[in-house]
C-alpha positions as CSV (number, residue, x, y, z in Angstrom):
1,X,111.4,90.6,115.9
2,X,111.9,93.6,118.5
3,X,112.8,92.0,121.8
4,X,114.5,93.7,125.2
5,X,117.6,91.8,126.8
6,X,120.1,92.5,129.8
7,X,123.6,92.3,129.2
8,X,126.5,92.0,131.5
9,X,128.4,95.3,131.3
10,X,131.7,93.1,130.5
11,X,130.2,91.7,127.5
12,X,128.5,95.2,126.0
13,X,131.8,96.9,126.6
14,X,133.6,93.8,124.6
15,X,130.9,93.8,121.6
16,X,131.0,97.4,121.5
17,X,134.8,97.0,120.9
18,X,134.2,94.5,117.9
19,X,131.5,96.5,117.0
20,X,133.8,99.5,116.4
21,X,136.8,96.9,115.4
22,X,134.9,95.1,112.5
23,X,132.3,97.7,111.3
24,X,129.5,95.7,112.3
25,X,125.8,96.3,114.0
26,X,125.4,95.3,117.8
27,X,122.0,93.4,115.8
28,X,124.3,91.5,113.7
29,X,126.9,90.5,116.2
30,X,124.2,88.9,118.7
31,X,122.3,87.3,116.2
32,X,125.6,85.1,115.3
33,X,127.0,85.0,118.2
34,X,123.1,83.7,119.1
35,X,123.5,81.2,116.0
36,X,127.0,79.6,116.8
37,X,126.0,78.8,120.5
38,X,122.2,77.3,118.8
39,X,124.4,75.1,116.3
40,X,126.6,74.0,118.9
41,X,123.7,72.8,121.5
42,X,121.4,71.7,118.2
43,X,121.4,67.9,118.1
44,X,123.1,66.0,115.0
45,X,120.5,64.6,112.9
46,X,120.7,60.9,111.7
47,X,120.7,60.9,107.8
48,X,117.8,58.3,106.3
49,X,118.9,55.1,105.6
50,X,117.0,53.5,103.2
51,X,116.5,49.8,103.8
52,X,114.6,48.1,101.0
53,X,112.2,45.1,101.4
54,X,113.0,42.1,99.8
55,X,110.4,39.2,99.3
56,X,112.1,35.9,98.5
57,X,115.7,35.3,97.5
58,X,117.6,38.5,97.0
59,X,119.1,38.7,93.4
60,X,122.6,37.7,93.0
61,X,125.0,37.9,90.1
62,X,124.8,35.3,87.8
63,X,121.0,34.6,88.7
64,X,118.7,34.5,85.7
65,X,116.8,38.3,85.3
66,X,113.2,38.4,87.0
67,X,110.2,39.3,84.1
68,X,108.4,41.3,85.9
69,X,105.6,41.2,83.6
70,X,105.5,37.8,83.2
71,X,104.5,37.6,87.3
72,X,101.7,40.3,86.6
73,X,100.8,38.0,84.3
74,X,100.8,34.9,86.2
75,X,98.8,36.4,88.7
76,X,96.3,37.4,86.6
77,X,96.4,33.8,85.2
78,X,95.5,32.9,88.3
79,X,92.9,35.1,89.4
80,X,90.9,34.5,85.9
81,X,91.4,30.4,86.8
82,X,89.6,31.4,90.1
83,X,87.2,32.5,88.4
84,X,86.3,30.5,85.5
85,X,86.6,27.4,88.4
86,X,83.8,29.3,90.1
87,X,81.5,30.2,86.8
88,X,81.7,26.0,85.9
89,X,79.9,25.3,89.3
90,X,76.2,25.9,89.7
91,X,77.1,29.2,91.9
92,X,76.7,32.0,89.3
93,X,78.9,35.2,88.1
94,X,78.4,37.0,91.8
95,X,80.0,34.1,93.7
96,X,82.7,33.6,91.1
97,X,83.8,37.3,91.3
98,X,83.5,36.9,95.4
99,X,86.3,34.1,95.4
100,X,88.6,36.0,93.0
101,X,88.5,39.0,95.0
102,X,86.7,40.1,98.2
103,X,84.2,42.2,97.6
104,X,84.1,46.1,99.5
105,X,82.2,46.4,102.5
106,X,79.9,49.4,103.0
107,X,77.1,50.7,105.1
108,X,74.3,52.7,103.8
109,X,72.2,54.8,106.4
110,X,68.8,55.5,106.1
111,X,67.3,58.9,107.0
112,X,64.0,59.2,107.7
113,X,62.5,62.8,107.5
114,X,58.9,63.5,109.1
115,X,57.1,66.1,107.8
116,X,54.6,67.6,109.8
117,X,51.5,70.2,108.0
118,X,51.5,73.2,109.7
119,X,47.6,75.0,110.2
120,X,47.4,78.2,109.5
């Protein structure tokens, strides 16, 4: 990007000199002398820490391992017990299924469209 600034006359005169000195572009010495004075204002950022969620007792060493898929399991145990309990009763299948799991909510809206014949 093309962009006009005004420099003190000390401070051309002194790039100039490094500019000679070093070889290097007047472009190239502002854009890192631009880059050290950003990095030294730019705020430090806080790495992510990770904190995981635990639900019940952590595990600790010497603890028997966890089966995870025997707890899918035993939730599904439960969730069919649910149900059959419900299908025994004189409710039905639809009221069984709504105490296992609730059932999605939605609204349907009805258009209505008049059509109106046009004479010619």
């Amino acid at each position: 990007m093309k962009t006009t600034i005004d420099i003190a006359d000390d401070l051309i005169d002194r790039a100039r000199l490094i500019q000679k000195r070093d070889d290097i572009t007047l472009r190239a010495l502002v854009e890192e002398g631009l880059r050290l004075v950003l990095d030294k204002h730019a705020k430090p950022v806080k790495p992510y820490k990770f904190e995981p969620v635990v639900v019940g007792e952590p595990y600790r060493a010497g603890m028997p391992e966890i089966d995870v898929n025997a707890l899918i399991a035993e939730g599904y145990a439960e969730r069919e017990a649910k149900i059959s309990a419900s299908m025994d009763g004189a409710l039905g299948y639809r009221h069984a299924r709504a105490v296992a799991e609730e059932p999605a909510t939605y609204e349907v809206v009805k258009r209505q469209v008049k059509w109106r014949r046009t004479r010619k």
